[in-house]
Backbone as XML, in Angstrom:
<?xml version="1.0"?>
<chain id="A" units="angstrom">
  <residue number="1" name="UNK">
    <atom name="N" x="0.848" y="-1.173" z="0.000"/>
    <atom name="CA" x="0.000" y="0.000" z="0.000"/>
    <atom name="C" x="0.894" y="1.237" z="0.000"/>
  </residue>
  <residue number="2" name="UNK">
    <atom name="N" x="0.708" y="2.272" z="-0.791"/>
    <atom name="CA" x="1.403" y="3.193" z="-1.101"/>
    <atom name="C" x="1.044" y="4.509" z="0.513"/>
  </residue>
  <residue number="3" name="UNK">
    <atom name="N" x="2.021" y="5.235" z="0.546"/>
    <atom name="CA" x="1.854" y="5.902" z="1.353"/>
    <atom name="C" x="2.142" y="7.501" z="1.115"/>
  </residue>
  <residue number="4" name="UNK">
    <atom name="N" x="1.008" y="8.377" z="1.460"/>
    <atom name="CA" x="1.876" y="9.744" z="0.897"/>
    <atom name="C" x="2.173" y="10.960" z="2.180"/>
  </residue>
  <residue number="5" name="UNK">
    <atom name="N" x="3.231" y="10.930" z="2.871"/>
    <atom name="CA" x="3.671" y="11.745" z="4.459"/>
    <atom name="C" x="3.901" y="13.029" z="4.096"/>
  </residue>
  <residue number="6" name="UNK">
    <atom name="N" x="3.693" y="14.128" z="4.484"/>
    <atom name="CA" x="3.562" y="15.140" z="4.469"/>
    <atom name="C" x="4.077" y="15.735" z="5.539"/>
  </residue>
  <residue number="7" name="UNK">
    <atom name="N" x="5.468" y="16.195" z="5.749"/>
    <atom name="CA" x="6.571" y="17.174" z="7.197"/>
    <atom name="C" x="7.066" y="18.144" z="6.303"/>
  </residue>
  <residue number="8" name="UNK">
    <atom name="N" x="6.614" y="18.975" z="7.698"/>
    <atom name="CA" x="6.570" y="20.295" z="8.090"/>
    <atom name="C" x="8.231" y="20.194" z="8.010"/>
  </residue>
  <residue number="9" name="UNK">
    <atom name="N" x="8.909" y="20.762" z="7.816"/>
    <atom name="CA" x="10.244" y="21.636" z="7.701"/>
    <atom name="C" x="10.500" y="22.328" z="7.534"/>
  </residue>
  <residue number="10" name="UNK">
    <atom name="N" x="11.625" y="23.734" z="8.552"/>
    <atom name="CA" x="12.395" y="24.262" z="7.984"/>
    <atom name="C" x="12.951" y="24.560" z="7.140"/>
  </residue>
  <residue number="11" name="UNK">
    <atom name="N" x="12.739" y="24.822" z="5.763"/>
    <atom name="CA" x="13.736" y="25.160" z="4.903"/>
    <atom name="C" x="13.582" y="26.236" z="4.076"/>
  </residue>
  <residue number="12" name="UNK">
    <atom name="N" x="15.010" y="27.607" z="4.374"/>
    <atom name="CA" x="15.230" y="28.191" z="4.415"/>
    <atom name="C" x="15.732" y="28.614" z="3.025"/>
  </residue>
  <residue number="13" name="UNK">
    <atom name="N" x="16.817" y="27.533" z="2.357"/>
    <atom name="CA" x="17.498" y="27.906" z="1.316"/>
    <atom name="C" x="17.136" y="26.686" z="0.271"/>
  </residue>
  <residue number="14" name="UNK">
    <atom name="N" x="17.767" y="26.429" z="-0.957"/>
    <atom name="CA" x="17.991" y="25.816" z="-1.170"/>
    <atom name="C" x="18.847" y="24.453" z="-0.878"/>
  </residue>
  <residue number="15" name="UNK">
    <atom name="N" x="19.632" y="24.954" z="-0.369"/>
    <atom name="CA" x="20.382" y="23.954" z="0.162"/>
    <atom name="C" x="20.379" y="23.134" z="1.232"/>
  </residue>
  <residue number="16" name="UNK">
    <atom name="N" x="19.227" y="23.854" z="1.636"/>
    <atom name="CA" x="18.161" y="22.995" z="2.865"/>
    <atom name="C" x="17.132" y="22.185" z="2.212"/>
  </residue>
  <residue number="17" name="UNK">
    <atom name="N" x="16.894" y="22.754" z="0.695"/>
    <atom name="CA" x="15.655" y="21.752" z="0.726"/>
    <atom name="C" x="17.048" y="20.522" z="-0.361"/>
  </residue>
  <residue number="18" name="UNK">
    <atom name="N" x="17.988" y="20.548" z="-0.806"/>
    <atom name="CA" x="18.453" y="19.434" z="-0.962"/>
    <atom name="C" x="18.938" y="18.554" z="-0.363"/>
  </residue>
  <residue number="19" name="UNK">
    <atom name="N" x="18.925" y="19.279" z="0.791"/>
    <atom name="CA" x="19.821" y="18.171" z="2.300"/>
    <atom name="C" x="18.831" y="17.724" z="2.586"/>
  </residue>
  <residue number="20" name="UNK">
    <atom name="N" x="17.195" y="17.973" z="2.877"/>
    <atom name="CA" x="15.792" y="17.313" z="3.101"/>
    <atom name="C" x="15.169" y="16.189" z="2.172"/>
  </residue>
  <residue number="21" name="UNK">
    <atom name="N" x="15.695" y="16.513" z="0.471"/>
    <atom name="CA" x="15.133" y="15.742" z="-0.097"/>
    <atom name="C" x="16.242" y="14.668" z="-0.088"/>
  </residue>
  <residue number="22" name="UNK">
    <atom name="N" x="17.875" y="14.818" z="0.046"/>
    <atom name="CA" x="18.781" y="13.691" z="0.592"/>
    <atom name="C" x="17.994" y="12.665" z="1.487"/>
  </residue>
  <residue number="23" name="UNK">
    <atom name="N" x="17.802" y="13.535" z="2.396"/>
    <atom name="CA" x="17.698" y="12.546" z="3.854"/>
    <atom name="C" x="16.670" y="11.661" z="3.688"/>
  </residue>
  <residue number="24" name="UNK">
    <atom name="N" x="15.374" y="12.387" z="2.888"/>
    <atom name="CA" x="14.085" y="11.699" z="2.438"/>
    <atom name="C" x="14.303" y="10.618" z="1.672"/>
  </residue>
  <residue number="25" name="UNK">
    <atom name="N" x="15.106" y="10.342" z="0.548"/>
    <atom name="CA" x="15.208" y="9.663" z="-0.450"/>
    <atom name="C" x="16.473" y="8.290" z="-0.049"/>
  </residue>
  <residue number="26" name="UNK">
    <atom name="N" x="16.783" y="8.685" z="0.967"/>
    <atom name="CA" x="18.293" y="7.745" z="1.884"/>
    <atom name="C" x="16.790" y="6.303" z="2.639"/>
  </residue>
  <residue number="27" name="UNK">
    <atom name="N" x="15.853" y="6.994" z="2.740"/>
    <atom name="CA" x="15.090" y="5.937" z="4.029"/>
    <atom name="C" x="14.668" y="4.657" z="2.550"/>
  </residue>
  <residue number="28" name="UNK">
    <atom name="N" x="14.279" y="3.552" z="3.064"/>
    <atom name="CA" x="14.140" y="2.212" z="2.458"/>
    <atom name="C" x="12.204" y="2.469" z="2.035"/>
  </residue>
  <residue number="29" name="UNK">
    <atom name="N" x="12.004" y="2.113" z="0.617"/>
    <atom name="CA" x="10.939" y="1.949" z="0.497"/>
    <atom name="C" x="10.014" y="2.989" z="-0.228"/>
  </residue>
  <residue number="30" name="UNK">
    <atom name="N" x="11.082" y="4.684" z="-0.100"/>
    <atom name="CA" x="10.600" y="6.128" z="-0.603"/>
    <atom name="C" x="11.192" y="5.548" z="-2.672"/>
  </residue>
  <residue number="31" name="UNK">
    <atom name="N" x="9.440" y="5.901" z="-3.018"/>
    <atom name="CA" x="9.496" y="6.106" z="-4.561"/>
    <atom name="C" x="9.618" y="7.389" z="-5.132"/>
  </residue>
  <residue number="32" name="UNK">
    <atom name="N" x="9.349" y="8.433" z="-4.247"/>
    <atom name="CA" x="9.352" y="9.940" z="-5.149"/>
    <atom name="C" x="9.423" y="11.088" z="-3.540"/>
  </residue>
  <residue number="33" name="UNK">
    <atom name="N" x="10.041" y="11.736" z="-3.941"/>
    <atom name="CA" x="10.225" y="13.132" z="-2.974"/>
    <atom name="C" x="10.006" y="14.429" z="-3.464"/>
  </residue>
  <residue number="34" name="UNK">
    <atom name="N" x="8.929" y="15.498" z="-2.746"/>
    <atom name="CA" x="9.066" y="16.817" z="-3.378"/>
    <atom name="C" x="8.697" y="17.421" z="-2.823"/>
  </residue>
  <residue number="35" name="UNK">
    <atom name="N" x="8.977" y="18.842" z="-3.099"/>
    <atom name="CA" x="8.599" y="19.858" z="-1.676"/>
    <atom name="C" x="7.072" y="20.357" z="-2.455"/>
  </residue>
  <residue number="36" name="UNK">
    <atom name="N" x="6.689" y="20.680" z="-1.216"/>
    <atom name="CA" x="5.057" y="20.981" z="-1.480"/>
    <atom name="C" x="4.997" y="22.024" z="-2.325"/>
  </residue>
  <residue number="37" name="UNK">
    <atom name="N" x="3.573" y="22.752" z="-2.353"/>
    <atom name="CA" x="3.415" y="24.043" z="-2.338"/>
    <atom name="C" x="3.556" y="25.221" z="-1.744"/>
  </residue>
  <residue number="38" name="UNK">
    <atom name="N" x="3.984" y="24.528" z="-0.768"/>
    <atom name="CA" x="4.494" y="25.636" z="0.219"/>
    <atom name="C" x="5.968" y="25.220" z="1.131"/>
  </residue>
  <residue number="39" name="UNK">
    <atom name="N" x="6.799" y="25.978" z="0.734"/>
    <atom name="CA" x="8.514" y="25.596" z="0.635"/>
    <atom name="C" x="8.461" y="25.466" z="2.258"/>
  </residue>
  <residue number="40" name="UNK">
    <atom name="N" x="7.869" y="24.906" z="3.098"/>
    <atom name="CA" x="8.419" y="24.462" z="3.741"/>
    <atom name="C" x="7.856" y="22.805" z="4.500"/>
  </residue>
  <residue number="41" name="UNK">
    <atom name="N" x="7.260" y="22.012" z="3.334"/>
    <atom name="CA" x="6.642" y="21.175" z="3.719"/>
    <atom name="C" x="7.661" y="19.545" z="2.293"/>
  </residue>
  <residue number="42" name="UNK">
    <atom name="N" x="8.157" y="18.818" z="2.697"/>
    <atom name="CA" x="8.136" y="17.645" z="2.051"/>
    <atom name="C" x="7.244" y="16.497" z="2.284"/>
  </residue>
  <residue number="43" name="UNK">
    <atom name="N" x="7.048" y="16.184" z="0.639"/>
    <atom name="CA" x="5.732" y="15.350" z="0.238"/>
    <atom name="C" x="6.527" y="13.677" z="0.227"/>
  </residue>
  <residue number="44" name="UNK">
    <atom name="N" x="6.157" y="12.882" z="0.412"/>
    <atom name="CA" x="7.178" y="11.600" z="0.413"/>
    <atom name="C" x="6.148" y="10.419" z="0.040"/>
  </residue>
  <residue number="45" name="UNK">
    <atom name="N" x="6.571" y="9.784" z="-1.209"/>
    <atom name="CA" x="5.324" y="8.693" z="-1.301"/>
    <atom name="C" x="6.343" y="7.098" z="-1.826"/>
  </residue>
  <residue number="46" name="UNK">
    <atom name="N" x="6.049" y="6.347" z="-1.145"/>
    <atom name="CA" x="6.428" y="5.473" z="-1.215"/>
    <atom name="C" x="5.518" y="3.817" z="-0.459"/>
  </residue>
  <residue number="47" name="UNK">
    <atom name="N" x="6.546" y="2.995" z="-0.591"/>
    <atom name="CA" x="5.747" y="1.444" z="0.189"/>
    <atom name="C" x="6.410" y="1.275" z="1.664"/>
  </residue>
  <residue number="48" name="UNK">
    <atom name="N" x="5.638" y="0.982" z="2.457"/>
    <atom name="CA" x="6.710" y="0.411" z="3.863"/>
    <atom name="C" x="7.658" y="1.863" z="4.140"/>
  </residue>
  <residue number="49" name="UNK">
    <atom name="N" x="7.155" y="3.024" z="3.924"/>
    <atom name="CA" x="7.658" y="3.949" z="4.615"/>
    <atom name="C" x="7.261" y="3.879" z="6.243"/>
  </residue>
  <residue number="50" name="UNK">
    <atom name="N" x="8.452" y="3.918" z="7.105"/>
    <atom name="CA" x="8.048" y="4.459" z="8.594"/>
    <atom name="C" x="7.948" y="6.495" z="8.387"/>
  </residue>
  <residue number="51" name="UNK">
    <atom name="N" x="6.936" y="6.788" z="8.592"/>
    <atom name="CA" x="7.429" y="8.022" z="9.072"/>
    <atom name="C" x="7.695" y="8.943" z="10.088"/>
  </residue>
  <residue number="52" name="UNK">
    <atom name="N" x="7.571" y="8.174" z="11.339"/>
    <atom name="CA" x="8.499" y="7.914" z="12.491"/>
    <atom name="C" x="9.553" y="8.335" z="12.486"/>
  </residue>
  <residue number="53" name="UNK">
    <atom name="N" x="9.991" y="7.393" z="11.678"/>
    <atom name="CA" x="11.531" y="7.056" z="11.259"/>
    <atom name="C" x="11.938" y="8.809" z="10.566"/>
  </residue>
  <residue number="54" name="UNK">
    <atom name="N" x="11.576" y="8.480" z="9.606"/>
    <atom name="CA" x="11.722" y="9.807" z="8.408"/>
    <atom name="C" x="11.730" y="11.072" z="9.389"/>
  </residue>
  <residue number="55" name="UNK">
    <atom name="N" x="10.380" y="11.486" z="10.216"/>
    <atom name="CA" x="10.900" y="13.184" z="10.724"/>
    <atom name="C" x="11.920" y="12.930" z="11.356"/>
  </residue>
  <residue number="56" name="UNK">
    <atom name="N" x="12.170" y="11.516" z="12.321"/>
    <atom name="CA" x="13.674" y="11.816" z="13.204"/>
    <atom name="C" x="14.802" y="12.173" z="12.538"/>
  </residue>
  <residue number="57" name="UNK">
    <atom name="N" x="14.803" y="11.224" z="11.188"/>
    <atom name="CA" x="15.998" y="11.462" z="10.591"/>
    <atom name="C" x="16.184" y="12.708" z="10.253"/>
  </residue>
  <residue number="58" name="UNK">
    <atom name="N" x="15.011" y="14.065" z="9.796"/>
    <atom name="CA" x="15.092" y="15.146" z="9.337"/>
    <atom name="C" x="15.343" y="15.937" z="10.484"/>
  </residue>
  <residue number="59" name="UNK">
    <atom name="N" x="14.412" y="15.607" z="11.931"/>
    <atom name="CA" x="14.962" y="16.487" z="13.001"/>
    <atom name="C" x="16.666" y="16.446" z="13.347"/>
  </residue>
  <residue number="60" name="UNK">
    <atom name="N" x="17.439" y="15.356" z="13.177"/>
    <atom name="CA" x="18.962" y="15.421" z="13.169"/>
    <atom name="C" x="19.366" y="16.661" z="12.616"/>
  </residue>
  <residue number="61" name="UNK">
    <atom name="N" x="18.954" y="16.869" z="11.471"/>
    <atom name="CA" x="19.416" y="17.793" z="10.838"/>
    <atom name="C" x="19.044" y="19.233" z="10.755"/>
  </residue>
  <residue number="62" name="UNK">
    <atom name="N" x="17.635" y="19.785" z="10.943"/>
    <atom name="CA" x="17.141" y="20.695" z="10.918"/>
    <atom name="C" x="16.146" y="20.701" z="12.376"/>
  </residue>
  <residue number="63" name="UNK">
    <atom name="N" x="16.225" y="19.741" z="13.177"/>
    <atom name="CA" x="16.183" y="20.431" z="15.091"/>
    <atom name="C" x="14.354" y="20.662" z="14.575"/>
  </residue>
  <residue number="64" name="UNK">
    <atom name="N" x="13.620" y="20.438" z="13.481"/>
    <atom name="CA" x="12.314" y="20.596" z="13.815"/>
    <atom name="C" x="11.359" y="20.261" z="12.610"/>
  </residue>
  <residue number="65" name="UNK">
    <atom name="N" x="10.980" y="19.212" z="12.776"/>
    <atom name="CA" x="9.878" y="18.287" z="11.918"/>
    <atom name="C" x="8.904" y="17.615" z="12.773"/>
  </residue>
  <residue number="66" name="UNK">
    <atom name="N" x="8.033" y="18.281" z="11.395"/>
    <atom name="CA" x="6.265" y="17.886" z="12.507"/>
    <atom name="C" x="5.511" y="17.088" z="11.343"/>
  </residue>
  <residue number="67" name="UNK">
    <atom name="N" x="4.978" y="16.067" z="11.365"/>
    <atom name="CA" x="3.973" y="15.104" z="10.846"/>
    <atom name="C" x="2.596" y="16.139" z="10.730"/>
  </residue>
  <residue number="68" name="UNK">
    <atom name="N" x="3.073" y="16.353" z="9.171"/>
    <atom name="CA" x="1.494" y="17.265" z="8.904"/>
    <atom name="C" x="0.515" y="15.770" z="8.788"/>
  </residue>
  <residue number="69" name="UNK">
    <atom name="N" x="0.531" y="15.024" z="7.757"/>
    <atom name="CA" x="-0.464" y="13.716" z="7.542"/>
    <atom name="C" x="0.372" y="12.814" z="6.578"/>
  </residue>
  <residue number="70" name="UNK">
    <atom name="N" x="-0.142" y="11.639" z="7.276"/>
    <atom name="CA" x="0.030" y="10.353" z="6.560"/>
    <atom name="C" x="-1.153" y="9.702" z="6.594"/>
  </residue>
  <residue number="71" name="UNK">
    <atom name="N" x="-1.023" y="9.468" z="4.403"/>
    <atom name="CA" x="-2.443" y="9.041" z="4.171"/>
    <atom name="C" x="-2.134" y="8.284" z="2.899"/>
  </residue>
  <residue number="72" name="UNK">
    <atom name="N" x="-3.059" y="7.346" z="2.480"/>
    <atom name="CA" x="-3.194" y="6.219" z="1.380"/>
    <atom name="C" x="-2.984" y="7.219" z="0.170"/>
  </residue>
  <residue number="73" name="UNK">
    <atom name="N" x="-2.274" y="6.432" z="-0.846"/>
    <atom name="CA" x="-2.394" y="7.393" z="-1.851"/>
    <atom name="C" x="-2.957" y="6.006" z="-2.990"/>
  </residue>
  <residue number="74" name="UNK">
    <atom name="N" x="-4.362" y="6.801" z="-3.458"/>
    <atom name="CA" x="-5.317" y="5.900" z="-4.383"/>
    <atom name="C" x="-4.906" y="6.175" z="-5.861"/>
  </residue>
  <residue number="75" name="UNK">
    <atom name="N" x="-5.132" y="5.011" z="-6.627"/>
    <atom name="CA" x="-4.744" y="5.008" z="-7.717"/>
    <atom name="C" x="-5.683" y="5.409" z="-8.723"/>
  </residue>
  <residue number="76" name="UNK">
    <atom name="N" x="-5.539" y="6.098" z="-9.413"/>
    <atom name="CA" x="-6.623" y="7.239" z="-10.392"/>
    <atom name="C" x="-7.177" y="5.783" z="-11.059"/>
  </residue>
  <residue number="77" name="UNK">
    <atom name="N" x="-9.008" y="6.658" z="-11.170"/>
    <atom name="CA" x="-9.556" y="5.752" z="-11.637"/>
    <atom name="C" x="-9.390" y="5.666" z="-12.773"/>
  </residue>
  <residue number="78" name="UNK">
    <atom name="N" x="-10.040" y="4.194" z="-13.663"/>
    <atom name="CA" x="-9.723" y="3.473" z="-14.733"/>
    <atom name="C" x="-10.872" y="4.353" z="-15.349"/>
  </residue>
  <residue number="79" name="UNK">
    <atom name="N" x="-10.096" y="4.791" z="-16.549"/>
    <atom name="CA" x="-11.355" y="5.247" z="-17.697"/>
    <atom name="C" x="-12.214" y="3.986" z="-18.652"/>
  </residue>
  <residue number="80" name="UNK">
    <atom name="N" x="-13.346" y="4.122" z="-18.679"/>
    <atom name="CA" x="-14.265" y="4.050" z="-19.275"/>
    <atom name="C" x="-13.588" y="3.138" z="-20.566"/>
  </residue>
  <residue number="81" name="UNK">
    <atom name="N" x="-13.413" y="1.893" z="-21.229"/>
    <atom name="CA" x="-13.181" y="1.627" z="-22.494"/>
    <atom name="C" x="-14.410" y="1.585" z="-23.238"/>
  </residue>
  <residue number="82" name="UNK">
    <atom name="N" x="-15.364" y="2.032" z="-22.983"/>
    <atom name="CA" x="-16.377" y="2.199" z="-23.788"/>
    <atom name="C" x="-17.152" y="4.059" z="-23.468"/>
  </residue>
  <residue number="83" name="UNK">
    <atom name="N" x="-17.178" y="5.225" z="-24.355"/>
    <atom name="CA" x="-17.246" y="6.477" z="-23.656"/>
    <atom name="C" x="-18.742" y="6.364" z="-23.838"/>
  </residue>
  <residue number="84" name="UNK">
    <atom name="N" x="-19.167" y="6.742" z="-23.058"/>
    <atom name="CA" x="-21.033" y="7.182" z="-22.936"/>
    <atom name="C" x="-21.095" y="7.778" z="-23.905"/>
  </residue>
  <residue number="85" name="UNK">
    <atom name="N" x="-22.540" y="7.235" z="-24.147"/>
    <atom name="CA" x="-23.354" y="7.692" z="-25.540"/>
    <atom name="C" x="-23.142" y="8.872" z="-25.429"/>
  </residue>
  <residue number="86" name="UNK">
    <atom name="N" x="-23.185" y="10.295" z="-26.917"/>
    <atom name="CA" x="-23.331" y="11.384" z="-26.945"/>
    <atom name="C" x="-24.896" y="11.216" z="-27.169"/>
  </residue>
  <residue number="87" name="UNK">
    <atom name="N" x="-25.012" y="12.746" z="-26.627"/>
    <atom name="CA" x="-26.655" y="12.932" z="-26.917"/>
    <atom name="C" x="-26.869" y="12.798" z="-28.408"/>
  </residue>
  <residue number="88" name="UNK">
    <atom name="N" x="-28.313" y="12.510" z="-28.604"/>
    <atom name="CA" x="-28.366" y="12.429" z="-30.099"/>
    <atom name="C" x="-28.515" y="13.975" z="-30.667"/>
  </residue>
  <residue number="89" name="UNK">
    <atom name="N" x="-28.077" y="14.234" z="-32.162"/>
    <atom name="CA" x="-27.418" y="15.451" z="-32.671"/>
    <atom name="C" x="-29.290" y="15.991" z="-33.428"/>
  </residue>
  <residue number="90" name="UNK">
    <atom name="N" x="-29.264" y="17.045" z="-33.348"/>
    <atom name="CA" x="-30.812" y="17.168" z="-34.154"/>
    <atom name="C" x="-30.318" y="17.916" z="-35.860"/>
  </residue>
  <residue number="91" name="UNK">
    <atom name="N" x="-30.380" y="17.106" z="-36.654"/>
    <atom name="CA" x="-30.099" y="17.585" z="-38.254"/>
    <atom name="C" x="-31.023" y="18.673" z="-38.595"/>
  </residue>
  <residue number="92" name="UNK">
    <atom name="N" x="-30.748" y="19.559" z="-39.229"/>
    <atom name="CA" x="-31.163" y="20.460" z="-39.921"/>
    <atom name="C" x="-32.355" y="19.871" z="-41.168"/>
  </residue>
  <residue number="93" name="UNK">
    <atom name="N" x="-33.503" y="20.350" z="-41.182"/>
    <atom name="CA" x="-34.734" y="19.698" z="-41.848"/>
    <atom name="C" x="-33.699" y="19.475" z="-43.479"/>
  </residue>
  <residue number="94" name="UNK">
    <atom name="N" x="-34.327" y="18.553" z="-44.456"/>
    <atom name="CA" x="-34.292" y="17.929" z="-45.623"/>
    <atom name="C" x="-33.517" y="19.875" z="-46.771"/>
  </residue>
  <residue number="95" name="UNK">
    <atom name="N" x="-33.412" y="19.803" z="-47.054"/>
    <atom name="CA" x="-33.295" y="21.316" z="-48.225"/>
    <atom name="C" x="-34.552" y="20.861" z="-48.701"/>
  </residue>
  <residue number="96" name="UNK">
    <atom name="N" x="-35.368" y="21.870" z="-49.371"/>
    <atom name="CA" x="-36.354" y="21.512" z="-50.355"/>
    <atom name="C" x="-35.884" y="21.753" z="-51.866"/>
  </residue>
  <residue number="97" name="UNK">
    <atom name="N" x="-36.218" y="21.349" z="-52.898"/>
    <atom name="CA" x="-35.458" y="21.145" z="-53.982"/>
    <atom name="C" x="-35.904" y="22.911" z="-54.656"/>
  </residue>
  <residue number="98" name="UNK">
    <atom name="N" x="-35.250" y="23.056" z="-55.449"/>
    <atom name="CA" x="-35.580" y="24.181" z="-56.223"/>
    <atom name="C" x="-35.502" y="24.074" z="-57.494"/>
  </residue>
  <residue number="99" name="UNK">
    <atom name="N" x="-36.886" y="24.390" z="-57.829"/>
    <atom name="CA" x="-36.577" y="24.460" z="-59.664"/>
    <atom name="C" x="-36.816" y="25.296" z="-60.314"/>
  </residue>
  <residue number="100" name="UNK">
    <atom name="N" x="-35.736" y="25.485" z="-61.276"/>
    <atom name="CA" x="-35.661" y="26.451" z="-61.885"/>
    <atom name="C" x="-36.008" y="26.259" z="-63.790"/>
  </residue>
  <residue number="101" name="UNK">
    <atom name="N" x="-37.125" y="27.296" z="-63.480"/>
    <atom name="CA" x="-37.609" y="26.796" z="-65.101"/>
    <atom name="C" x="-37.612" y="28.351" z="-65.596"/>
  </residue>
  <residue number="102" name="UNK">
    <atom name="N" x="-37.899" y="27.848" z="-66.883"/>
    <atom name="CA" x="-37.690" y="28.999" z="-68.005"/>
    <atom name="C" x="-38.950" y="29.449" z="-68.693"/>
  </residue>
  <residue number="103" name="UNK">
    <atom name="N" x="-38.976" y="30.961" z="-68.944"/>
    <atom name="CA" x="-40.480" y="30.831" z="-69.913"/>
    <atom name="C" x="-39.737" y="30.607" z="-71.161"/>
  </residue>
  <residue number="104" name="UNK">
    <atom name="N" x="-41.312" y="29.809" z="-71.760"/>
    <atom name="CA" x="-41.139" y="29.575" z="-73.145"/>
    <atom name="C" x="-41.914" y="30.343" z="-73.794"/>
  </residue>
  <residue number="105" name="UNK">
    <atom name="N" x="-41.301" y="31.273" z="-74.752"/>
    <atom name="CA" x="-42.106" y="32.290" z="-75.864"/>
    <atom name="C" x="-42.455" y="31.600" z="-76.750"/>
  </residue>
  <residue number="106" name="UNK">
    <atom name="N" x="-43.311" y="31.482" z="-77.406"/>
    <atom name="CA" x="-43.943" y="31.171" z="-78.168"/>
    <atom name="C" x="-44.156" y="32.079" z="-79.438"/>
  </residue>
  <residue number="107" name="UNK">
    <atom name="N" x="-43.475" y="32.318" z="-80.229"/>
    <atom name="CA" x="-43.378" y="33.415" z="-81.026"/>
    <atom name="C" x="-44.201" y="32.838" z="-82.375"/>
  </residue>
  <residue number="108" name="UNK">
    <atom name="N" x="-44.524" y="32.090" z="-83.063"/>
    <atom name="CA" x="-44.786" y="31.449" z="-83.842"/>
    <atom name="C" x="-46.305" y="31.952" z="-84.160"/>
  </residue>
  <residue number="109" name="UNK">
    <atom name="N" x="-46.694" y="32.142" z="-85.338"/>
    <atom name="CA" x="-48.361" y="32.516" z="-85.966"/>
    <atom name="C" x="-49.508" y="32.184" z="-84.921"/>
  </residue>
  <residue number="110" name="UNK">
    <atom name="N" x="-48.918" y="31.182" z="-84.355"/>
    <atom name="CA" x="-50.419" y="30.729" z="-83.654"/>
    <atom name="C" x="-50.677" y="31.037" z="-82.151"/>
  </residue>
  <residue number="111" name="UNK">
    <atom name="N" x="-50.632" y="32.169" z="-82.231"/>
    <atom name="CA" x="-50.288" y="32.318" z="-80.855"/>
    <atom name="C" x="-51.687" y="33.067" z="-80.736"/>
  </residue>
  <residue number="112" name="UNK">
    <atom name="N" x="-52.763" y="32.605" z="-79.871"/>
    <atom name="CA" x="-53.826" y="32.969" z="-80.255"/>
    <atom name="C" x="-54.182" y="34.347" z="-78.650"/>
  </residue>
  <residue number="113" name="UNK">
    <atom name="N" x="-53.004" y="34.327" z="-78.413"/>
    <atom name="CA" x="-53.197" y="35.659" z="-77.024"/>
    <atom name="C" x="-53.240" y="37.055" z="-77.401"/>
  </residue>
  <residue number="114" name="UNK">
    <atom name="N" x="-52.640" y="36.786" z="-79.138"/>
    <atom name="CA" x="-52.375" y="38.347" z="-79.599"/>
    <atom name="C" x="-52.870" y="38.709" z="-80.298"/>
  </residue>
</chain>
């Protein structure tokens, strides 16, 4: 079961948060390390993490780590191999045809209109 710990740390410089993500990434079992959104928190997700273990090792070094939360980290759900129907589309009515005709003159003797 995957685990994702969340400590509070000190860190000031850079070079604090590479000595944090050292110390993080040294413990048995850590798959990924990163500092939060807010530079003073490391995110730690891994299997068979103690994190016990983990703030002590960070308090050695920086004198103050606090266990924000340790919590399951769930695996994104499986999409759909089949996507839900779209609504049905409403077509635009038939065109109606148009025809186009011609007059015919009739010019010829028998044209009995004239």
């Amino acid at each position: 079961m995957k685990l994702k710990i969340v400590i509070k740390v000190p860190l000031q410089s850079e070079k604090d948060k590479s000595k944090a993500m050292q110390i993080a990434v040294a413990m048995e079992g850590v798959m990924s390390v990163s500092i939060g959104k807010e530079n003073n928190r490391v995110e730690v997700i891994g299997e068979g993490v103690d994190s016990v273990c983990l703030a002590k090792s960070l308090r050695k070094k920086f004198r103050f780590a606090d266990i924000v939360s340790v919590g399951e980290v769930k695996p994104p759900k499986p999409s759909d191999p089949w996507p839900s129907p779209s609504p049905p589309r409403s077509f635009p009515p038939p065109c109606q045809p148009f025809y186009y005709g011609r007059p015919v003159y009739d010019t010829g003797p028998n044209c009995s209109f004239m």
